[in-house]
One Martini backbone bead per residue (centre of mass of N, CA, C, O) as a GRO file, in nm:
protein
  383
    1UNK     BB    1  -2.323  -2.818   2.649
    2UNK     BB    2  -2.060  -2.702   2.837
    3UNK     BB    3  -1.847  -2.407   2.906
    4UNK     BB    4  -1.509  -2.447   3.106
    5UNK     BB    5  -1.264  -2.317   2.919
    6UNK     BB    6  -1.020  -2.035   2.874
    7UNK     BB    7  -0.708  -2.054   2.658
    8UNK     BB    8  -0.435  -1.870   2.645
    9UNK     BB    9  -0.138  -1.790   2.354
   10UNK     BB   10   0.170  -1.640   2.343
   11UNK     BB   11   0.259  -1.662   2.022
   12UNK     BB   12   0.499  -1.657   1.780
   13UNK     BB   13   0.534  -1.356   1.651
   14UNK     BB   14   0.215  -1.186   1.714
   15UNK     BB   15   0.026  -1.426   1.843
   16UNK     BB   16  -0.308  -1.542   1.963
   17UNK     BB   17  -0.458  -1.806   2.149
   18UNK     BB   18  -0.764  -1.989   2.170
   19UNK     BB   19  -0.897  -2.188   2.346
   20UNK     BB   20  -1.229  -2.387   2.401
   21UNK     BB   21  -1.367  -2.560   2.668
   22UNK     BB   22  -1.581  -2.853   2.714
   23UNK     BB   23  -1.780  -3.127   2.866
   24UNK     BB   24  -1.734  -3.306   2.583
   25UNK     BB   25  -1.444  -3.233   2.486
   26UNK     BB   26  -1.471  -3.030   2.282
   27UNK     BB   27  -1.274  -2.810   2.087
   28UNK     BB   28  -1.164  -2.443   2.023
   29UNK     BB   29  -1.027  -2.221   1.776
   30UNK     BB   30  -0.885  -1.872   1.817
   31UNK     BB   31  -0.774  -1.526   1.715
   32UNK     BB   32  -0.700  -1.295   1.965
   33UNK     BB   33  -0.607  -1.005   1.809
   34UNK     BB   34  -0.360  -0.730   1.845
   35UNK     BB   35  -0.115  -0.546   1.715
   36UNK     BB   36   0.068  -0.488   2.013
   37UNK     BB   37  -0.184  -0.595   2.212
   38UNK     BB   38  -0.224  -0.887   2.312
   39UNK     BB   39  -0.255  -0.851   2.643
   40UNK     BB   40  -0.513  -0.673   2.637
   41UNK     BB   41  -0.704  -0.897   2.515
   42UNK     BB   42  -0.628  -1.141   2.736
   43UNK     BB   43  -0.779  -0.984   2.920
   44UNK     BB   44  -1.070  -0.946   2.775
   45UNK     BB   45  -1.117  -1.264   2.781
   46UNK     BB   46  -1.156  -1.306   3.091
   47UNK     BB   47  -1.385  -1.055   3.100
   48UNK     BB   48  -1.566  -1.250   2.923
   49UNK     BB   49  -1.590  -1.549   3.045
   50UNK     BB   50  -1.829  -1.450   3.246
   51UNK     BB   51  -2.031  -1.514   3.020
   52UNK     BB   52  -1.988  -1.841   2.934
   53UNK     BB   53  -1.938  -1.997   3.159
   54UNK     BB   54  -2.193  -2.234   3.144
   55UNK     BB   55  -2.237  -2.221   2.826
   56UNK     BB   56  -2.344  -2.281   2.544
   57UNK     BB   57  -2.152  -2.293   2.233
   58UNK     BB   58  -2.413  -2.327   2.002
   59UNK     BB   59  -2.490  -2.017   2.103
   60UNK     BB   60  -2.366  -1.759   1.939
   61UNK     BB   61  -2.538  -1.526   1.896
   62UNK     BB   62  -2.621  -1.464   2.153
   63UNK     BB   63  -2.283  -1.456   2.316
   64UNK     BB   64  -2.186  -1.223   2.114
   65UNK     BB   65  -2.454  -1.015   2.227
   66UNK     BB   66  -2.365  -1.017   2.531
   67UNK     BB   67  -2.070  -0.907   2.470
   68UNK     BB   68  -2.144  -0.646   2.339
   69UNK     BB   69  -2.426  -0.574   2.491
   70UNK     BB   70  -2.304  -0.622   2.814
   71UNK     BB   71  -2.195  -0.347   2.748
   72UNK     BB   72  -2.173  -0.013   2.740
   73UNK     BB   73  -1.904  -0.038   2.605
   74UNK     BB   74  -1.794  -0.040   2.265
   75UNK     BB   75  -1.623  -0.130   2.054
   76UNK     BB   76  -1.291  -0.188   1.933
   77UNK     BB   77  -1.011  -0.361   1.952
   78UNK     BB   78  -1.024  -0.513   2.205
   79UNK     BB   79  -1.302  -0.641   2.212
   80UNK     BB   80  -1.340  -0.694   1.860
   81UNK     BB   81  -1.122  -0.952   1.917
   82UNK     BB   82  -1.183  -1.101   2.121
   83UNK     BB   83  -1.468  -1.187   1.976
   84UNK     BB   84  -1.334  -1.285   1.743
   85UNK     BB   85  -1.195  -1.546   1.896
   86UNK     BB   86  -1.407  -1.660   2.014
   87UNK     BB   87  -1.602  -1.711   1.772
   88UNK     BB   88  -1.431  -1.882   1.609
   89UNK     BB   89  -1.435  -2.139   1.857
   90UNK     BB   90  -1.719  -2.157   1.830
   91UNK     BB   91  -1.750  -2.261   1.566
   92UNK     BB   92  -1.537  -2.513   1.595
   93UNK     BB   93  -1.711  -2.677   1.763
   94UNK     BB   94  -1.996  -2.676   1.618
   95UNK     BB   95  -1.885  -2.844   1.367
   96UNK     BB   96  -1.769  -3.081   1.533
   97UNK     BB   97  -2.041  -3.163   1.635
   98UNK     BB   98  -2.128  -3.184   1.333
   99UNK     BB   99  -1.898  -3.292   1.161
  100UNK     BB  100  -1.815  -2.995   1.006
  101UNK     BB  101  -1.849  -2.699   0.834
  102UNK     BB  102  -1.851  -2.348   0.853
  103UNK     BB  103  -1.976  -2.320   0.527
  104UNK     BB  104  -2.235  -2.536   0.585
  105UNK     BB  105  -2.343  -2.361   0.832
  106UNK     BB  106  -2.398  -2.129   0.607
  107UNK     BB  107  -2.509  -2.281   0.344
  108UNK     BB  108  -2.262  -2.306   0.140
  109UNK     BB  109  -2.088  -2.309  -0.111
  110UNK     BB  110  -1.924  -2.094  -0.390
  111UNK     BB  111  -1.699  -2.194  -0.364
  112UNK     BB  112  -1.377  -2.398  -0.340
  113UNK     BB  113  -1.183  -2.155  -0.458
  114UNK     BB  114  -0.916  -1.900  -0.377
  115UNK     BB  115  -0.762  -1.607  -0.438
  116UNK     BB  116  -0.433  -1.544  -0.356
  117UNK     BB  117  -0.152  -1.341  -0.182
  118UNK     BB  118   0.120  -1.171  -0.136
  119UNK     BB  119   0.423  -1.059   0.012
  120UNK     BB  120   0.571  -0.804  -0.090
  121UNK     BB  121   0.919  -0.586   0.040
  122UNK     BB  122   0.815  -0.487   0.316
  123UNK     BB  123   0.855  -0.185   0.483
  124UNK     BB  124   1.087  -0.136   0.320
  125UNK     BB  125   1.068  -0.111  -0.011
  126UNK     BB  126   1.230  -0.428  -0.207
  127UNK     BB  127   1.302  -0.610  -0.412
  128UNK     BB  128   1.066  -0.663  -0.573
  129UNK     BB  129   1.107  -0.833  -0.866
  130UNK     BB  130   1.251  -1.068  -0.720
  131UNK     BB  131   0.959  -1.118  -0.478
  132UNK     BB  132   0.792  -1.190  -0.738
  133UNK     BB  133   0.911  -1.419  -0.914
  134UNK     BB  134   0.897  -1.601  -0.654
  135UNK     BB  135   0.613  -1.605  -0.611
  136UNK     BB  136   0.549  -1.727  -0.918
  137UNK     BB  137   0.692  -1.992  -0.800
  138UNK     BB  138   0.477  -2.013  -0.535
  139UNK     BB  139   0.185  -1.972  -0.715
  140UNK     BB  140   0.138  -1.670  -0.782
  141UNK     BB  141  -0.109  -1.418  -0.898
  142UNK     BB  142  -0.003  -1.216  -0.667
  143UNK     BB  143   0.013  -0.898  -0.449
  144UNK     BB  144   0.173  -0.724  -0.188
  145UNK     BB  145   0.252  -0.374  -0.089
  146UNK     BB  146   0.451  -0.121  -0.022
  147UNK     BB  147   0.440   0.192  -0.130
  148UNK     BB  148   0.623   0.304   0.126
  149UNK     BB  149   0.755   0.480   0.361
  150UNK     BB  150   0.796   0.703   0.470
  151UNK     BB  151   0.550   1.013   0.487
  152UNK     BB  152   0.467   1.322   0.421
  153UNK     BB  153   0.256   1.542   0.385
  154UNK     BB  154   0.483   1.632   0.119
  155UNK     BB  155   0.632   1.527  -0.126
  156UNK     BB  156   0.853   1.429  -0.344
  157UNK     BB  157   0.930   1.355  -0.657
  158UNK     BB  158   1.144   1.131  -0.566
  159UNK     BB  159   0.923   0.999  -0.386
  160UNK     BB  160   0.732   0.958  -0.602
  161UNK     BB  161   0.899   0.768  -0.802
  162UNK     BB  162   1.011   0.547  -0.615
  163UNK     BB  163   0.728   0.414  -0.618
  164UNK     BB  164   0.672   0.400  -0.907
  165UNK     BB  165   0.923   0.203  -0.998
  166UNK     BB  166   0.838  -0.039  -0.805
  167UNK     BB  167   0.559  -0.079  -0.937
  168UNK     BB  168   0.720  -0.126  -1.216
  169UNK     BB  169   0.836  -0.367  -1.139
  170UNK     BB  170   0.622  -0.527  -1.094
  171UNK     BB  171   0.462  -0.563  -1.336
  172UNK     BB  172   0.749  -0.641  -1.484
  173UNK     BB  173   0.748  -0.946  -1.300
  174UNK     BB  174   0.412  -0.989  -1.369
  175UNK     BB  175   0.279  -0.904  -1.575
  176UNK     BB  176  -0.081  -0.830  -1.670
  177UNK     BB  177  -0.128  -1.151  -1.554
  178UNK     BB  178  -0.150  -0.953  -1.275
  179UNK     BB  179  -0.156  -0.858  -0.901
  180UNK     BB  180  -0.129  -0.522  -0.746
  181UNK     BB  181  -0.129  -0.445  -0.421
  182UNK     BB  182  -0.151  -0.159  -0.245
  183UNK     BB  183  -0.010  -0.039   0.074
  184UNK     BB  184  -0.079   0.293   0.250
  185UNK     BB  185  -0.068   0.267   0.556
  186UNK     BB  186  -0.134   0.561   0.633
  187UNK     BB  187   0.137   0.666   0.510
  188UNK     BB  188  -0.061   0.895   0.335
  189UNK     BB  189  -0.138   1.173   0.264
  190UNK     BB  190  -0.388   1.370   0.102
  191UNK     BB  191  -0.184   1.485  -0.110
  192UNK     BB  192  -0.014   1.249  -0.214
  193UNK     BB  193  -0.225   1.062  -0.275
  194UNK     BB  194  -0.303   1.206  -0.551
  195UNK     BB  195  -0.063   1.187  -0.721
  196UNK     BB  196   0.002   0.907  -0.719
  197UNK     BB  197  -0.243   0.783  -0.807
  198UNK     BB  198  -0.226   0.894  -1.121
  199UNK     BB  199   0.074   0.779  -1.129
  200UNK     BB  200  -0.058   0.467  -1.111
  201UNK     BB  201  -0.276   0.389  -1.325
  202UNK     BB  202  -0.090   0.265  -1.573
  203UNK     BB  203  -0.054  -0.045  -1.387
  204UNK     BB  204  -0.317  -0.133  -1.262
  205UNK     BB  205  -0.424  -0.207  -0.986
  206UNK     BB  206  -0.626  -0.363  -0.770
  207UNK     BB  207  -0.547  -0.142  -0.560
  208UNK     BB  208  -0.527   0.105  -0.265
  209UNK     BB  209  -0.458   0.105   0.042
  210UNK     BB  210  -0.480   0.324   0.265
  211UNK     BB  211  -0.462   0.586   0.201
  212UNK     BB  212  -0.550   0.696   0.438
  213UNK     BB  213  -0.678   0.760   0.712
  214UNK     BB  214  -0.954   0.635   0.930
  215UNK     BB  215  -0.995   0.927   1.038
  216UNK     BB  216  -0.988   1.040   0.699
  217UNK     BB  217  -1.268   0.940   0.543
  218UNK     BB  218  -1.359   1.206   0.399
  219UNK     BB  219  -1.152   1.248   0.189
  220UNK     BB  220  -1.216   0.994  -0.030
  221UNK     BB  221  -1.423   1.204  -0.240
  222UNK     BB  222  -1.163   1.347  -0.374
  223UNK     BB  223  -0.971   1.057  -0.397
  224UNK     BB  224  -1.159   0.860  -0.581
  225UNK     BB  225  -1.273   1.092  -0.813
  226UNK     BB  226  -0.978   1.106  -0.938
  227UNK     BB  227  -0.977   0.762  -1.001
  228UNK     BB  228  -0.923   0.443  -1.147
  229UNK     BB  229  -0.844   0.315  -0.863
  230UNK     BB  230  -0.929   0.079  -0.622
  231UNK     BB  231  -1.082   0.133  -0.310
  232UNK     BB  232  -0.923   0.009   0.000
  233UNK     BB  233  -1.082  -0.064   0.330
  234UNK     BB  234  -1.085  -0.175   0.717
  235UNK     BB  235  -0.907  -0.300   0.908
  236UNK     BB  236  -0.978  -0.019   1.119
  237UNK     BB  237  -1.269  -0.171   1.130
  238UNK     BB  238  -1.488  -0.314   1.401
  239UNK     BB  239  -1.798  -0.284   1.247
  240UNK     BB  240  -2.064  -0.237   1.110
  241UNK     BB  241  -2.087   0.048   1.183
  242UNK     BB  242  -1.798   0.156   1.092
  243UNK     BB  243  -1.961   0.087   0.769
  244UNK     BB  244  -2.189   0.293   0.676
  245UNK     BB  245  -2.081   0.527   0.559
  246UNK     BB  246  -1.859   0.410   0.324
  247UNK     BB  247  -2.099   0.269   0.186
  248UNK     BB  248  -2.286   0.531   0.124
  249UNK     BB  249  -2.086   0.690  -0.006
  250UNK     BB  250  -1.905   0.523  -0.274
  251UNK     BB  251  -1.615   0.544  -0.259
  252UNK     BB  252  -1.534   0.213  -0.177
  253UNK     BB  253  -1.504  -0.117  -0.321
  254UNK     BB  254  -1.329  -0.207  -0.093
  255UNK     BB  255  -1.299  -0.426   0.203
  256UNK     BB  256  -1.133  -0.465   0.487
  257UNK     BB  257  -1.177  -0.703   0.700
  258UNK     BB  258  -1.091  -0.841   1.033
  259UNK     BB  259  -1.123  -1.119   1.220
  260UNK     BB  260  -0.927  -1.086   1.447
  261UNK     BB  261  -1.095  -0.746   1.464
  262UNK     BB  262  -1.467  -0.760   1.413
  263UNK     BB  263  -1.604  -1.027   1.546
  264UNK     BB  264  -1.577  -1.218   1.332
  265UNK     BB  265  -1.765  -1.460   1.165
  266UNK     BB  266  -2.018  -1.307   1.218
  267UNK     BB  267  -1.955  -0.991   1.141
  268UNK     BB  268  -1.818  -1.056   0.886
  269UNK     BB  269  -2.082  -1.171   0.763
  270UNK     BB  270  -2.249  -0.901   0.751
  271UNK     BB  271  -2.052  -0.691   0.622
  272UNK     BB  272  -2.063  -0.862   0.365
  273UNK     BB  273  -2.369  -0.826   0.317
  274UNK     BB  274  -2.384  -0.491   0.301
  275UNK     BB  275  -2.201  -0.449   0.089
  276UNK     BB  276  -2.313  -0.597  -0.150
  277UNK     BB  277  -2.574  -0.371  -0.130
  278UNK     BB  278  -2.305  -0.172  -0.287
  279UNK     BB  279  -2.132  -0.304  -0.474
  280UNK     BB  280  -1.880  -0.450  -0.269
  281UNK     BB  281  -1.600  -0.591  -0.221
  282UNK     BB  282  -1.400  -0.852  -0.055
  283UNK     BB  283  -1.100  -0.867   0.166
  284UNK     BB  284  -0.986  -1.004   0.372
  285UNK     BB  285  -0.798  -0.942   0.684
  286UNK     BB  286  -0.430  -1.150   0.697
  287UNK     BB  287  -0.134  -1.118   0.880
  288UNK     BB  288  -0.194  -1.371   1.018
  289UNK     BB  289  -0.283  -1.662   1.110
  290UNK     BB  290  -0.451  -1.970   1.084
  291UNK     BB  291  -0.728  -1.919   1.231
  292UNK     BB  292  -0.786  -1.626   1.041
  293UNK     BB  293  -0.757  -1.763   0.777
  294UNK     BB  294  -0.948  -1.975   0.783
  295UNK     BB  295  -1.200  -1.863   0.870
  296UNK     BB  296  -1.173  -1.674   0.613
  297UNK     BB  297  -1.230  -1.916   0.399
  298UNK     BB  298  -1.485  -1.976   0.510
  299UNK     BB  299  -1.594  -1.745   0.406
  300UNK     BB  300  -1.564  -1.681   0.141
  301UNK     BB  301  -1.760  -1.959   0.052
  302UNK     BB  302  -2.026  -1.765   0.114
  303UNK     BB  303  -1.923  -1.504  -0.058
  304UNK     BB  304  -1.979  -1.321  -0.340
  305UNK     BB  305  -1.806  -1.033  -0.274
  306UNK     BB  306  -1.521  -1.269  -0.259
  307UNK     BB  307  -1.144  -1.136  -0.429
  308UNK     BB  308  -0.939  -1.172  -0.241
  309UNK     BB  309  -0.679  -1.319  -0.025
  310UNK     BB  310  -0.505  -1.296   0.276
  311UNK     BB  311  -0.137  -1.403   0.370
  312UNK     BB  312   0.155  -1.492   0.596
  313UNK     BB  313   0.338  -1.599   0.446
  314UNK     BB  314   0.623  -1.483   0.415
  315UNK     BB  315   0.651  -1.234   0.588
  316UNK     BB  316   0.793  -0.967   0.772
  317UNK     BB  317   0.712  -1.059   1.062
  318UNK     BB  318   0.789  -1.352   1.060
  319UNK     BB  319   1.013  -1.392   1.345
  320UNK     BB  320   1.029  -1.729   1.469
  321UNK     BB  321   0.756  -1.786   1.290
  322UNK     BB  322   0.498  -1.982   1.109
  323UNK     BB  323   0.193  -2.087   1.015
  324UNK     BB  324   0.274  -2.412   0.965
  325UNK     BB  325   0.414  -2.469   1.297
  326UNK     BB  326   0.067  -2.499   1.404
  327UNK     BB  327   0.029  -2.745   1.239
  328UNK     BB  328  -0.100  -3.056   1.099
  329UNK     BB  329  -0.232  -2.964   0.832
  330UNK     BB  330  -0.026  -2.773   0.594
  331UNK     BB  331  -0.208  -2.850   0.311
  332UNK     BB  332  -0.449  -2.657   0.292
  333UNK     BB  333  -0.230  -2.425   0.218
  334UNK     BB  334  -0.189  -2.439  -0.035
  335UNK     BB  335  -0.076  -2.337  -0.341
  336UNK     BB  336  -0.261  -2.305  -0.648
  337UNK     BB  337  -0.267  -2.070  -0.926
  338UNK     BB  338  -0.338  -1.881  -0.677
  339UNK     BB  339  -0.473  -2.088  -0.462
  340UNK     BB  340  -0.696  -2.179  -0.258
  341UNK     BB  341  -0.840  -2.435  -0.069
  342UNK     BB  342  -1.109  -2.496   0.115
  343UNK     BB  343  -1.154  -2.610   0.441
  344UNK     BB  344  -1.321  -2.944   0.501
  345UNK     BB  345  -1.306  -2.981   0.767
  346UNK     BB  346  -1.401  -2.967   1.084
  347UNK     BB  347  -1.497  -2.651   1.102
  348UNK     BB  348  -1.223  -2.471   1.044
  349UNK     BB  349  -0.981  -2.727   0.897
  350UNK     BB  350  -0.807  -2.693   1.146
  351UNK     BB  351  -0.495  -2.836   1.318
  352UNK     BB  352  -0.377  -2.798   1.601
  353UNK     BB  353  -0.047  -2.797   1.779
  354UNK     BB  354  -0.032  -2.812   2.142
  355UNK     BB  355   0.229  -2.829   2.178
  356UNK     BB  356   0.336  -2.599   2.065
  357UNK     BB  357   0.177  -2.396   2.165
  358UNK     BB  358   0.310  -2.456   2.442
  359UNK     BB  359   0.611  -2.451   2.403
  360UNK     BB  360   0.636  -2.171   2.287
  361UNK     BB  361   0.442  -1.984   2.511
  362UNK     BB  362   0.701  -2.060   2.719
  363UNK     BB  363   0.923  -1.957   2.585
  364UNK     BB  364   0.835  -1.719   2.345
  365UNK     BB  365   0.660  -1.488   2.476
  366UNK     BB  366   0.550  -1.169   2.325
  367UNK     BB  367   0.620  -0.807   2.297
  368UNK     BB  368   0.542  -0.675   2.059
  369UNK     BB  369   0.593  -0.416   1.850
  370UNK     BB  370   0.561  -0.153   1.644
  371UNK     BB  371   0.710   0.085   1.464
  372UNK     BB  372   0.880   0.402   1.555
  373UNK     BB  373   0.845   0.651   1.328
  374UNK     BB  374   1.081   0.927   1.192
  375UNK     BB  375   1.145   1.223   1.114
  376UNK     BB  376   1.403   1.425   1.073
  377UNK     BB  377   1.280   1.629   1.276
  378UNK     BB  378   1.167   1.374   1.489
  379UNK     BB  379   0.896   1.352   1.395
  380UNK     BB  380   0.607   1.162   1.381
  381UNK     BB  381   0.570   0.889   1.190
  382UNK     BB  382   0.377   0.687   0.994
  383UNK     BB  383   0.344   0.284   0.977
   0.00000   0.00000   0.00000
């Protein structure tokens, strides 16, 4: 079997999809993109296809190692987004090629079902306590929202309380036996993240996410060391190799890569595996698609130190398209009491609907871009 063709699909709300043709009929579906950037990802897609075109795509691990060491220059997101995208693709061809899943060729499962959370509260973190009883509504028992909107080098006492108040919303309609990850999205200086995480201990949430920025994870031994709320990160880092310091620190408990980019689920199941080795756990970032999920639920099924998954089902990205609009069996990512079960189907075990993502991909193709936030005197917040 030769790999003949890679073709990729920009499909709203802000997601890239990547096709992988072969000489024997068998296709693979993978999501390589970074958000925001989807442009740069699907040229990146283009120049590696020059190693692909005419290789057996059952040979992952070579393939892989070819993308990533076959240049000089390596790791960051547009290279290991792209190589995220096409890893998935590849996995999903060899499924359907032995007619398995992608957790089955990994060794087999570890769990049958995972337990997921939703998305309550927007950019601008509102209406708490209503999105979350709605979410316990919608089968789950667990939330993550954000922490703050802009976020000053040092908070004033007042933008304190008012993330403390959010916070004791959610507790207070999700009740004790309910799950609350905070995500301070790099939006919050080393200062203000102090006072916070203390301020919020009494909550208990599962973790507090990005309490600082990835360039400043240096931080986090004197911001870990003062507080009892597990701290995790690791979205913005896409290589095993910018997982060795934090891991060696022992600061962090839990770890956040994204399968659409670390370099997919070869590289996700690497990192996943050192994390363990430092009793670490893992919980997939996944604020996109279909075949990011999917993934995401194939590793979770055989990572042993696999604690809850993210998934972006009216998530507030999603507007004009959501993740079941392109799949033909929406059945797989069911939520009951909190859980997804693994998708069993060949491969990946989602069925993508090509007609609709040719449809979306002509009519809609998008130019997503975050947003540019700003403070009062003008100068740039992070987002």
């Amino acid at each position: 079997m030769k790999i003949t063709k890679l073709k990729t699909f920009l499909v709203p709300p802000r997601w890239l999809f990547l096709k992988i043709e072969t000489d024997e009929g068998i296709v693979g579906w993978g999501e390589p993109v970074i958000e925001g950037r989807a442009n740069s990802v699907q040229t990146m897609i283009d120049e590696l296809s020059d190693y692909l075109i005419g290789e057996d795509p059952l040979q992952i691990n070579k393939l892989w190692t070819i993308m990533y060491r076959g240049g000089f220059y390596r790791g960051g997101p547009i290279l290991m987004s792209a190589i995220a995208g096409i890893d998935q693709a590849l996995w999903d061809i060899k499924g359907k090629y032995h007619n398995t899943s992608v957790n089955q060729l990994l060794g087999g499962r570890l769990r049958e079902k995972m337990k997921v959370y939703s998305w309550v509260g927007g950019d601008h973190p509102n209406d708490i306590y209503d999105q979350v009883i709605q979410a316990k509504q919608n089968g789950f028992n667990a939330i993550k929202m954000n922490g703050t909107s802009e976020s000053p080098f040092v908070s004033t006492p007042k933008d304190i309380q008012a993330t403390v108040d959010r916070v004791a919303e959610a507790r207070r309609a999700g009740g004790d036996d309910f799950g609350i990850g905070i995500d301070f999205h790099g939006r919050v200086h080393r200062a203000t993240a102090k006072v916070l995480l203390k301020e919020l201990e009494p909550f208990q949430p599962m973790f507090v996410e990005e309490p600082v920025l990835p360039e400043n994870l240096d931080c986090l031994k004197n911001i870990a060391s003062n507080t009892s709320i597990p701290i995790a990160t690791g979205e913005r880092l896409f290589t095993r190799f910018d997982y060795k310091d934090i891991l060696q620190s022992g600061w962090v408990d839990i770890i956040q890569p994204d399968l659409s980019h670390c370099g997919g689920i070869s590289e996700g199941l690497r990192i996943a595996t050192m994390a363990e080795a430092y009793d670490v756990s893992v919980a997939f970032h996944c604020p996109l698609g279909p075949l990011t999920l999917a993934s995401s639920l194939q590793l979770d099924s055989v990572c042993y130190n696999a604690v809850i998954q993210e998934q972006s089902m009216g998530i507030h990205y999603n507007k004009g398209a959501d993740i079941l609009d392109y799949m033909k069996n929406p059945e797989v990512f069911k939520v009951t009491n909190g859980y997804m079960n693994i998708p069993q189907g060949p491969g990946l075990g989602v069925e993508i609907d090509e007609q609709m993502v040719i449809k979306r991909s002509k009519e809609e193709p998008h130019r997503w871009r975050n947003p540019v936030w700003s403070y009062e005197d003008g100068s740039l917040a992070e987002w």
